[in-house]
py3Dmol code that shows the C-alpha trace and the ligand (Angstrom):
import py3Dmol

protein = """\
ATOM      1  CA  UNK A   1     -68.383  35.923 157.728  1.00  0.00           C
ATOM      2  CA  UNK A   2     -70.095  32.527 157.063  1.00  0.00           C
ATOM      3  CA  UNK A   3     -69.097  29.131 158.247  1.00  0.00           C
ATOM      4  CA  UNK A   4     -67.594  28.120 154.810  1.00  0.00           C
ATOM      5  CA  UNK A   5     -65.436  31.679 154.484  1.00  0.00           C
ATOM      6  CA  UNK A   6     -64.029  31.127 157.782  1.00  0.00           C
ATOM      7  CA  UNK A   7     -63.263  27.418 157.116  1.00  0.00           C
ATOM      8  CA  UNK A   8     -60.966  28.589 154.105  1.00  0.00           C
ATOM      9  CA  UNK A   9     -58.992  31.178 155.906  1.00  0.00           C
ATOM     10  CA  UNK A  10     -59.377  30.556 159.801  1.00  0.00           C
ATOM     11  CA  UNK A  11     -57.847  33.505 160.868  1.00  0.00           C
ATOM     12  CA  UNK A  12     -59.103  34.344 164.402  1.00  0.00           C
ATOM     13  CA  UNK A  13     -61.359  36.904 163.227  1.00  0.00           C
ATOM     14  CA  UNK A  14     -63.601  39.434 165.904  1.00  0.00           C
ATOM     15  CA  UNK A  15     -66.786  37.105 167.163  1.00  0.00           C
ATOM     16  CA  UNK A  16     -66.157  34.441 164.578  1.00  0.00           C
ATOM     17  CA  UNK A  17     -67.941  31.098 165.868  1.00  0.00           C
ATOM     18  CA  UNK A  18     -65.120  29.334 164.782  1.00  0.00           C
ATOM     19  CA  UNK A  19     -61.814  29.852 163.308  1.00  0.00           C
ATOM     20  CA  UNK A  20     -58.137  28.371 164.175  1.00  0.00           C
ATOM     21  CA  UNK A  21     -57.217  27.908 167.629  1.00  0.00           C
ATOM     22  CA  UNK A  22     -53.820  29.463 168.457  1.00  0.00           C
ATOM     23  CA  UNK A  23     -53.453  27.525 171.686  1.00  0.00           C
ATOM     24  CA  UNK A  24     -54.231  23.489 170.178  1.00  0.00           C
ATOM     25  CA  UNK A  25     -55.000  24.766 166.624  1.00  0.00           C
ATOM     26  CA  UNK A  26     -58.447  22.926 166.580  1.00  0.00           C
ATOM     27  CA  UNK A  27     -60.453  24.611 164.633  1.00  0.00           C
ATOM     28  CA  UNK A  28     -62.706  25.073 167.351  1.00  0.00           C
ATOM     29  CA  UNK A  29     -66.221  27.010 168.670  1.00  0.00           C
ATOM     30  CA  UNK A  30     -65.287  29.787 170.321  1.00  0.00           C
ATOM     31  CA  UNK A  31     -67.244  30.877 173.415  1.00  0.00           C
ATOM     32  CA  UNK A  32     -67.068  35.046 173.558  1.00  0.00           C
ATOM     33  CA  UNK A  33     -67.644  37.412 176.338  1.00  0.00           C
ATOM     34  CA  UNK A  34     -67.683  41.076 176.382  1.00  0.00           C
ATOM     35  CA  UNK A  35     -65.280  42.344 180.082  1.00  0.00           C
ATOM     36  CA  UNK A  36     -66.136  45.939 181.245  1.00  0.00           C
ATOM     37  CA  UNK A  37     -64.987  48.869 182.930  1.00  0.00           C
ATOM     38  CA  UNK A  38     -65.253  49.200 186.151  1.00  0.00           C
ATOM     39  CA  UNK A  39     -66.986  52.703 187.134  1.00  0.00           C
ATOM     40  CA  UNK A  40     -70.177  54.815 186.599  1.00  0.00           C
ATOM     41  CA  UNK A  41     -72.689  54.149 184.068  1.00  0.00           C
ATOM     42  CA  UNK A  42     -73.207  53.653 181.307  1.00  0.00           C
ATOM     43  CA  UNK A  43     -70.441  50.617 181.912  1.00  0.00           C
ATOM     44  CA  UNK A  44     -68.184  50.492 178.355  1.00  0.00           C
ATOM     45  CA  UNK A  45     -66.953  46.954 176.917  1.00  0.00           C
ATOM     46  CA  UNK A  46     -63.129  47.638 177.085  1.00  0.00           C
ATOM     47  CA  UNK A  47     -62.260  43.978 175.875  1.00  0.00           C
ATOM     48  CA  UNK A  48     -63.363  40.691 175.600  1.00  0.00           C
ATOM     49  CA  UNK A  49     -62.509  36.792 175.676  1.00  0.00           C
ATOM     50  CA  UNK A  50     -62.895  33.840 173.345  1.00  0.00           C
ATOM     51  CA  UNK A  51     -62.357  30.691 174.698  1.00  0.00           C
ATOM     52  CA  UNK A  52     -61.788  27.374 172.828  1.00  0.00           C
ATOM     53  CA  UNK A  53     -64.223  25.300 172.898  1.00  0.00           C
ATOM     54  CA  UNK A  54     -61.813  22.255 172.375  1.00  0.00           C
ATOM     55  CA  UNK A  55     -58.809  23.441 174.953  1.00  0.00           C
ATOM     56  CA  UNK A  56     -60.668  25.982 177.120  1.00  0.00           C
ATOM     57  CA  UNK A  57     -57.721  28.649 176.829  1.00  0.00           C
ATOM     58  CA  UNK A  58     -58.968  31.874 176.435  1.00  0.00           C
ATOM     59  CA  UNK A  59     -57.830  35.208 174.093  1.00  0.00           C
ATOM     60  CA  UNK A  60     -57.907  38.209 174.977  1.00  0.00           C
ATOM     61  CA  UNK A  61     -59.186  40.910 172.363  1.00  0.00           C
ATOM     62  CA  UNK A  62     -59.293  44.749 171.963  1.00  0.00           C
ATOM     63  CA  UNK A  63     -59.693  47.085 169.942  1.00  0.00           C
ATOM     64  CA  UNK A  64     -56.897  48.011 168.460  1.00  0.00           C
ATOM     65  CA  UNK A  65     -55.856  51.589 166.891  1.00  0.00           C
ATOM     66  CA  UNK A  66     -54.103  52.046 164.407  1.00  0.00           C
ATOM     67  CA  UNK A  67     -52.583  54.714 162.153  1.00  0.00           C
ATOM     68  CA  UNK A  68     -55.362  54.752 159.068  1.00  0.00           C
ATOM     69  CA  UNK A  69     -58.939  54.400 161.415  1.00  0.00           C
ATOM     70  CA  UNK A  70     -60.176  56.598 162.864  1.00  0.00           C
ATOM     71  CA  UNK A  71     -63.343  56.938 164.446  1.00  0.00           C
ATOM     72  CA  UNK A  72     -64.574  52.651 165.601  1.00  0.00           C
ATOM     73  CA  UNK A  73     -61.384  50.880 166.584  1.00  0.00           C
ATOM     74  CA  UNK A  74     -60.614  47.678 164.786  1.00  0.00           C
ATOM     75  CA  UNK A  75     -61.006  44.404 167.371  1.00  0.00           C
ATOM     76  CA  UNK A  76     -57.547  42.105 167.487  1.00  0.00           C
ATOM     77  CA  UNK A  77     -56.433  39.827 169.723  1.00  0.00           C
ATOM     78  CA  UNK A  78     -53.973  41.135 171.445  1.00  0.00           C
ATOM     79  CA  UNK A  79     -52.753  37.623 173.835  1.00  0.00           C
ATOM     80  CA  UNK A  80     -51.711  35.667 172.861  1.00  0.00           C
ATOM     81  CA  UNK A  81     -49.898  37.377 170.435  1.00  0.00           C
ATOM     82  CA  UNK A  82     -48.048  35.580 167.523  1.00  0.00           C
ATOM     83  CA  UNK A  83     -50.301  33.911 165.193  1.00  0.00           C
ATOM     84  CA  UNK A  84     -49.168  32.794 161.922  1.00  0.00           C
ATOM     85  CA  UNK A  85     -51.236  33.425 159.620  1.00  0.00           C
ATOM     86  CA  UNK A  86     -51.493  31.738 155.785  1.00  0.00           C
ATOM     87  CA  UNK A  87     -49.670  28.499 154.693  1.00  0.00           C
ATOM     88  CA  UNK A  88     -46.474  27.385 155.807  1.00  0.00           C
ATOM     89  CA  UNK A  89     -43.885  28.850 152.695  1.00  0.00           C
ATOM     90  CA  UNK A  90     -43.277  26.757 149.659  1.00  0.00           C
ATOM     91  CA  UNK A  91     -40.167  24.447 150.120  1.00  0.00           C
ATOM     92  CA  UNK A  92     -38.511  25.967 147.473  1.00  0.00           C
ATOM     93  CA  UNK A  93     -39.462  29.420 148.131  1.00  0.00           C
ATOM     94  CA  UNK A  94     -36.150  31.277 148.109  1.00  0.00           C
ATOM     95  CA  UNK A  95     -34.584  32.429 151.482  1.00  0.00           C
ATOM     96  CA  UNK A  96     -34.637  36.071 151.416  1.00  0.00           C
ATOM     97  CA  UNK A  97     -38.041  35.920 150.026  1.00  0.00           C
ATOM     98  CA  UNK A  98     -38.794  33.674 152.680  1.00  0.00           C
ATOM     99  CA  UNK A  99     -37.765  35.602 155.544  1.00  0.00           C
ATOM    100  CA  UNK A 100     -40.073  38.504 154.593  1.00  0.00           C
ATOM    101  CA  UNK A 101     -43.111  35.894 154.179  1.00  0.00           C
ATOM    102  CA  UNK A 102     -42.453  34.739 157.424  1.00  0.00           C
ATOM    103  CA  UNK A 103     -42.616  38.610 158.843  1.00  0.00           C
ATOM    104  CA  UNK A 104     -45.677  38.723 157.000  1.00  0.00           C
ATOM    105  CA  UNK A 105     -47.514  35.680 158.276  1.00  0.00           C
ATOM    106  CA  UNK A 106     -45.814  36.740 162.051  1.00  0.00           C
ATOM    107  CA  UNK A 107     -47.819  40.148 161.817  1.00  0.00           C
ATOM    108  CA  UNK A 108     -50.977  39.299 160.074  1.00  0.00           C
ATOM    109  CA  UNK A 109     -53.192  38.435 162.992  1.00  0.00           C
ATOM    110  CA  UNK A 110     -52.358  41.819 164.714  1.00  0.00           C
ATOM    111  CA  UNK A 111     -52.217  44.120 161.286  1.00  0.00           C
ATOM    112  CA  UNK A 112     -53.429  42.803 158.277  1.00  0.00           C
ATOM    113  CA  UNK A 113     -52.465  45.894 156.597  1.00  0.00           C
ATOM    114  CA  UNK A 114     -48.516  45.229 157.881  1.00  0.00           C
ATOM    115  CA  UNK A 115     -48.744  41.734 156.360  1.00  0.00           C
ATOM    116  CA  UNK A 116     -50.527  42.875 153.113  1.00  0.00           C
ATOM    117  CA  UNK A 117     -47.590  45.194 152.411  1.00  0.00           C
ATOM    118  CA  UNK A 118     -44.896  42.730 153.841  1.00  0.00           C
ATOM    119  CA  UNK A 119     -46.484  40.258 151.194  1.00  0.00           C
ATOM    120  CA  UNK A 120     -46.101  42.775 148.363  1.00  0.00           C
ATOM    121  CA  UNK A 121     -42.285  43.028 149.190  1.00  0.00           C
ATOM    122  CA  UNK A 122     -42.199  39.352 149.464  1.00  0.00           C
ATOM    123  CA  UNK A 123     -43.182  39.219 145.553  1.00  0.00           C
ATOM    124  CA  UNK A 124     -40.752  42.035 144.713  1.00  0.00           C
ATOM    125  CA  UNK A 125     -37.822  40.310 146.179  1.00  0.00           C
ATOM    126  CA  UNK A 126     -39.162  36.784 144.266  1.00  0.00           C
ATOM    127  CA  UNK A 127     -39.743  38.495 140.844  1.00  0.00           C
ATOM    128  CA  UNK A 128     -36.229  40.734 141.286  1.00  0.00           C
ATOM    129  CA  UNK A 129     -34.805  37.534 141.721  1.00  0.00           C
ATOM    130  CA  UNK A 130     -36.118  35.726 138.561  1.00  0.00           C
ATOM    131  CA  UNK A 131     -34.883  38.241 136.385  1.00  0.00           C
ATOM    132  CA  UNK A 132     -31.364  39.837 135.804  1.00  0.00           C
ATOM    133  CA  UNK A 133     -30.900  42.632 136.297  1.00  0.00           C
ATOM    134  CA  UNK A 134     -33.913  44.292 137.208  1.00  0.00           C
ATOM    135  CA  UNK A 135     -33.098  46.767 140.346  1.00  0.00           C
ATOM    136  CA  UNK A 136     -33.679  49.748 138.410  1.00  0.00           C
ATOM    137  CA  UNK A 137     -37.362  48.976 137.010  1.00  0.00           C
ATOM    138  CA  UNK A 138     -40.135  49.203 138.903  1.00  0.00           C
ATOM    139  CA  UNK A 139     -42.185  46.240 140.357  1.00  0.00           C
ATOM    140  CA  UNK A 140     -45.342  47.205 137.657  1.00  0.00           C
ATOM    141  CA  UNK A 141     -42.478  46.666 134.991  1.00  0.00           C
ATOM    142  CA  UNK A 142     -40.677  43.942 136.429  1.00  0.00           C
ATOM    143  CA  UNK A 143     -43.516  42.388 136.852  1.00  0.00           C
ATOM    144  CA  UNK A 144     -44.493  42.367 132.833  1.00  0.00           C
ATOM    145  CA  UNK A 145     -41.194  41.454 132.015  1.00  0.00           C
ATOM    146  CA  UNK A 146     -40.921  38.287 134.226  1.00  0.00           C
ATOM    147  CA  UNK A 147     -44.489  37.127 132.305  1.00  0.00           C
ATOM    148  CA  UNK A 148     -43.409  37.574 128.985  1.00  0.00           C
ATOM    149  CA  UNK A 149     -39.423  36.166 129.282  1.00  0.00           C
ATOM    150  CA  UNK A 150     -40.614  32.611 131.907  1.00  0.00           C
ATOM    151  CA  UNK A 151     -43.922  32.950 129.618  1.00  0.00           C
ATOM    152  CA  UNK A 152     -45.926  32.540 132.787  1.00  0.00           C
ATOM    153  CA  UNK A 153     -49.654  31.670 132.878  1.00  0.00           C
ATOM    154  CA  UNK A 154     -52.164  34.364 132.606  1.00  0.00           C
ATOM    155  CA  UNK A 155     -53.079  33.112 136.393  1.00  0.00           C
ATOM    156  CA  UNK A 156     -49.625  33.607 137.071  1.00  0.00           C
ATOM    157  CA  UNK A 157     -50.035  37.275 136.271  1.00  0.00           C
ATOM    158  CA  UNK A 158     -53.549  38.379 137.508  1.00  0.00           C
ATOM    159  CA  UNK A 159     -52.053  36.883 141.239  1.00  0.00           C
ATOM    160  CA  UNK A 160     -49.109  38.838 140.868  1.00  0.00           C
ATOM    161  CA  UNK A 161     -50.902  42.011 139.954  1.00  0.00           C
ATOM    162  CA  UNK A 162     -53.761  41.728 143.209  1.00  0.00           C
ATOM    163  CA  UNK A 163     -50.012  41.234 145.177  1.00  0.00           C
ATOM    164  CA  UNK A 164     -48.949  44.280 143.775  1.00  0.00           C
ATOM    165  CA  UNK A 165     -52.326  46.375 143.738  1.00  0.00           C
ATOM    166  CA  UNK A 166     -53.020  45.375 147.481  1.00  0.00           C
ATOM    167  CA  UNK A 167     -49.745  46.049 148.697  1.00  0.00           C
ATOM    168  CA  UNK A 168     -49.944  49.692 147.402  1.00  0.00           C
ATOM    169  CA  UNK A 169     -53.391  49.892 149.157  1.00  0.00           C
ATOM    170  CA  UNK A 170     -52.293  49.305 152.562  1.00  0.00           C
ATOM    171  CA  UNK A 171     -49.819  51.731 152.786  1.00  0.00           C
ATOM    172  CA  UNK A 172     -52.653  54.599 151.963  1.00  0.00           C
ATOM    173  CA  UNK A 173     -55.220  55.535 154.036  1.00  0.00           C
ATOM    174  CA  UNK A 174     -57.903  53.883 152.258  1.00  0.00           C
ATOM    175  CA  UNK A 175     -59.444  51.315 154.151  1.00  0.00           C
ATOM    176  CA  UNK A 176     -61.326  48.513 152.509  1.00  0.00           C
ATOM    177  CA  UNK A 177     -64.331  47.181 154.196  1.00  0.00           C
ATOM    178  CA  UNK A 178     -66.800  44.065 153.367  1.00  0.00           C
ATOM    179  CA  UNK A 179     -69.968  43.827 153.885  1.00  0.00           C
ATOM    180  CA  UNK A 180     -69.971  43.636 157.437  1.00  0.00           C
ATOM    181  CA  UNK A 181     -68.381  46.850 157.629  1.00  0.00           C
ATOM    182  CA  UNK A 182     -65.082  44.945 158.814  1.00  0.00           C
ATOM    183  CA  UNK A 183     -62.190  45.849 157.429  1.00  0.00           C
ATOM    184  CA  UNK A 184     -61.292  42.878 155.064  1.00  0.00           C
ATOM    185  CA  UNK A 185     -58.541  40.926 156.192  1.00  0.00           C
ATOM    186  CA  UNK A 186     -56.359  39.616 153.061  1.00  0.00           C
ATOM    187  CA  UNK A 187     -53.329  37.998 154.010  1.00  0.00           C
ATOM    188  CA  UNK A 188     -54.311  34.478 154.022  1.00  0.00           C
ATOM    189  CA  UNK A 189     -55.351  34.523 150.650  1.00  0.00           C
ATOM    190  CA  UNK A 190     -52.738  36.368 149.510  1.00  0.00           C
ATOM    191  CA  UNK A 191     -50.214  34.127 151.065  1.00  0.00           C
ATOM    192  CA  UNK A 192     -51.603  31.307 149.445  1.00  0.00           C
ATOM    193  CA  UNK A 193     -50.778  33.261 146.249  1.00  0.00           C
ATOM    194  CA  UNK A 194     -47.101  33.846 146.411  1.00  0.00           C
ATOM    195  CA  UNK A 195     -46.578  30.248 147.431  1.00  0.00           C
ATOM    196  CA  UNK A 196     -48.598  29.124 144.216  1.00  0.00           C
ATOM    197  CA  UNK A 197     -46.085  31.814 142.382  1.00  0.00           C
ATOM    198  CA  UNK A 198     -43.145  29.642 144.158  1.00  0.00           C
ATOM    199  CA  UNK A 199     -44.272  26.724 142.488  1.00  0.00           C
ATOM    200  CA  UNK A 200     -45.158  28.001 139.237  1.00  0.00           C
ATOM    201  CA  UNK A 201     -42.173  30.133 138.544  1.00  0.00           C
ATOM    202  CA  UNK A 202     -39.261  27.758 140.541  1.00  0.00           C
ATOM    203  CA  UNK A 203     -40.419  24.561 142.036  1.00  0.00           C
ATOM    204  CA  UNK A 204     -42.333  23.148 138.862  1.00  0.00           C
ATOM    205  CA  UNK A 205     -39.591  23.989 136.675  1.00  0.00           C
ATOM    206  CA  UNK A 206     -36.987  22.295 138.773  1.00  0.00           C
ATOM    207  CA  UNK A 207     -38.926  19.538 139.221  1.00  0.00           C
ATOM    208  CA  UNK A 208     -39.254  19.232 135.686  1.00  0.00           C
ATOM    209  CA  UNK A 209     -35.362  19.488 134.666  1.00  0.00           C
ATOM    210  CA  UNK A 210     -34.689  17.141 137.524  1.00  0.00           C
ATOM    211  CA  UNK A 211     -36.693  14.275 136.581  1.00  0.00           C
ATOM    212  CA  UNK A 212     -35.530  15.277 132.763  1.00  0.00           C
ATOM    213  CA  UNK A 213     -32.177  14.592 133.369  1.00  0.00           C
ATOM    214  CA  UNK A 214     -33.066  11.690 135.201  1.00  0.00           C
ATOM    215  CA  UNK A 215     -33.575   9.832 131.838  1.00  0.00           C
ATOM    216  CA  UNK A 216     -30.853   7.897 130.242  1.00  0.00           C
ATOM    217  CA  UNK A 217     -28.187   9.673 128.570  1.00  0.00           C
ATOM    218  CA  UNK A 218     -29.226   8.108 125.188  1.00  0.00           C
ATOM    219  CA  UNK A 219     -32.764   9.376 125.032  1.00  0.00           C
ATOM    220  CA  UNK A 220     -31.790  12.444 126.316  1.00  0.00           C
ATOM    221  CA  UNK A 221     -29.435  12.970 123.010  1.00  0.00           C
ATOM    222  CA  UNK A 222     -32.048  11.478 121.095  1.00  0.00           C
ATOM    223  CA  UNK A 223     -34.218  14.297 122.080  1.00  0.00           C
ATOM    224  CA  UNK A 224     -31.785  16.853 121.553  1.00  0.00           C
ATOM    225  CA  UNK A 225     -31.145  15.808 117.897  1.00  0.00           C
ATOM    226  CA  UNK A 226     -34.667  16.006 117.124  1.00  0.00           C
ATOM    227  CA  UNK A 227     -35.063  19.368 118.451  1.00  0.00           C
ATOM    228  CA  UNK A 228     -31.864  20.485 116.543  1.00  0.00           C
ATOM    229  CA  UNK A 229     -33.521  19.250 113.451  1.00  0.00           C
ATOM    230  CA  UNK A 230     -36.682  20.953 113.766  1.00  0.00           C
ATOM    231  CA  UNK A 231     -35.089  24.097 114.901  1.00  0.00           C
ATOM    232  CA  UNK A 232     -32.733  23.586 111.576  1.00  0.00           C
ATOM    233  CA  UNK A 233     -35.920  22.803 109.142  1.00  0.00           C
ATOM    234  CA  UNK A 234     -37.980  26.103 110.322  1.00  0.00           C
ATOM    235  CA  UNK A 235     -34.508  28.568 109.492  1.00  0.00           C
ATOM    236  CA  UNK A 236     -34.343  26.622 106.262  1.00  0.00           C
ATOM    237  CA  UNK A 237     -38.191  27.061 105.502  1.00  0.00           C
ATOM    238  CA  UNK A 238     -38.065  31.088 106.612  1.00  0.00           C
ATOM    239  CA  UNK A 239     -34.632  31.734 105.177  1.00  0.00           C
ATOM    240  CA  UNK A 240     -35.801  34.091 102.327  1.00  0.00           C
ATOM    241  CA  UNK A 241     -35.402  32.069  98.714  1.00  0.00           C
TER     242      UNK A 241
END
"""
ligand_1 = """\
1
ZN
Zn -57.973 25.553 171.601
"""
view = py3Dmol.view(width=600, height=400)
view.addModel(protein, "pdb")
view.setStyle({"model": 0}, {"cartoon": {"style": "trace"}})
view.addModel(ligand_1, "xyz")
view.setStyle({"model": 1}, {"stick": {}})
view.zoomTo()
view.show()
């Protein structure tokens, strides 16, 4: 991972130079060394430690199994242990929404895949919400229906789809991994998606009808009769003669 990649995300990541200090959350060098087993040779790294070059606390990493690898181990920290990762949720982000996000982010730094798939129920929850009457469709059609009835941006809908396609992913045993051969850790990114979503589909429209019906009551009828007449001139002009 280059210097710029881990600037943007900052996820402790497995001898990173830098990223995110959970301890004083500098984003800080980190100094690593490999601990071994004591006992014959060949000796065996078991673990290491990364300690911050701005606090001096050290992590503690392993690798970690998990139910989809097999064969090399994925490295985590394991202490300490809760790291949030991603943004802080949208202020307007709904609560039950929210409280998955938060699993999501609480999980990441340990299993990506857990948060990837916590993040896909996230956006179910959000788009179930913005529609009524949707908890017999799927999330692939809820999902299409929610674009075309809030008339979201074509953004809108490619972020909602990698949600969707992602999600899927990690709960099958196909494991994605960059060029390094590491398996690709998406959450931040992700995370930074459904809070754009937030804004898009609820905050941005509320802000808008609040500061509309923040204008005097005048203009605001003013406006209304124009848009009456308009709406009155087009079923004149397609009303068949
Ligand atoms: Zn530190």
């Amino acid at each position: 991972m280059s210097d710029e990649e881990a600037a943007s995300t900052s996820v402790p990541t497995y001898k990173a130079r830098k990223y995110r200090c959970p301890y004083c959350n500098a984003f800080s060098q980190q100094v690593w060394e490999d601990l071994y087993a004591v006992g014959p040779a060949p000796r065996t790294v078991v673990a290491a430690t990364s300690t911050c070059a701005a606090c001096d606390e050290y992590a503690l990493w392993r690798p970690m199994p998990s139910l989809w690898t097999s064969g090399t181990l994925p490295w985590r920290m394991v202490y300490p242990s809760v790291t949030a990762v991603g943004p802080r949720p949208h202020v307007e982000m709904p609560a039950k929404v929210k409280e998955v996000y938060e699993e999501a982010r609480s999980v990441a730094a340990t299993s990506p895949r857990a948060g990837t798939a916590l993040l896909r129920l996230a956006l179910d929850i959000l788009v179930r919400e913005l529609l009524e009457d949707a908890s017999r469709i799927t999330l692939n059609d809820a999902i299409a229906r929610v674009i075309a009835e809030r008339q979201l941006s074509q953004e809108a809908q490619r972020m909602m789809d990698v949600l969707r396609f992602h999600g899927n992913d990690a709960l099958h045993p196909v494991v994605e991994l960059d060029a390094e051969g590491e398996e690709e850790d998406l959450v931040p990114a992700l995370a930074v998606f459904l809070n754009t979503l937030v804004e898009e589909t609820i905050a941005r429209a509320a802000n808008a009808e609040r500061m509309y019906q923040a204008l005097p009551e005048g203009k605001r009828a003013e406006i209304e009769r124009r848009d009456t007449r308009a709406r009155e001139a087009k079923e004149r002009a397609e009303r068949p003669a």
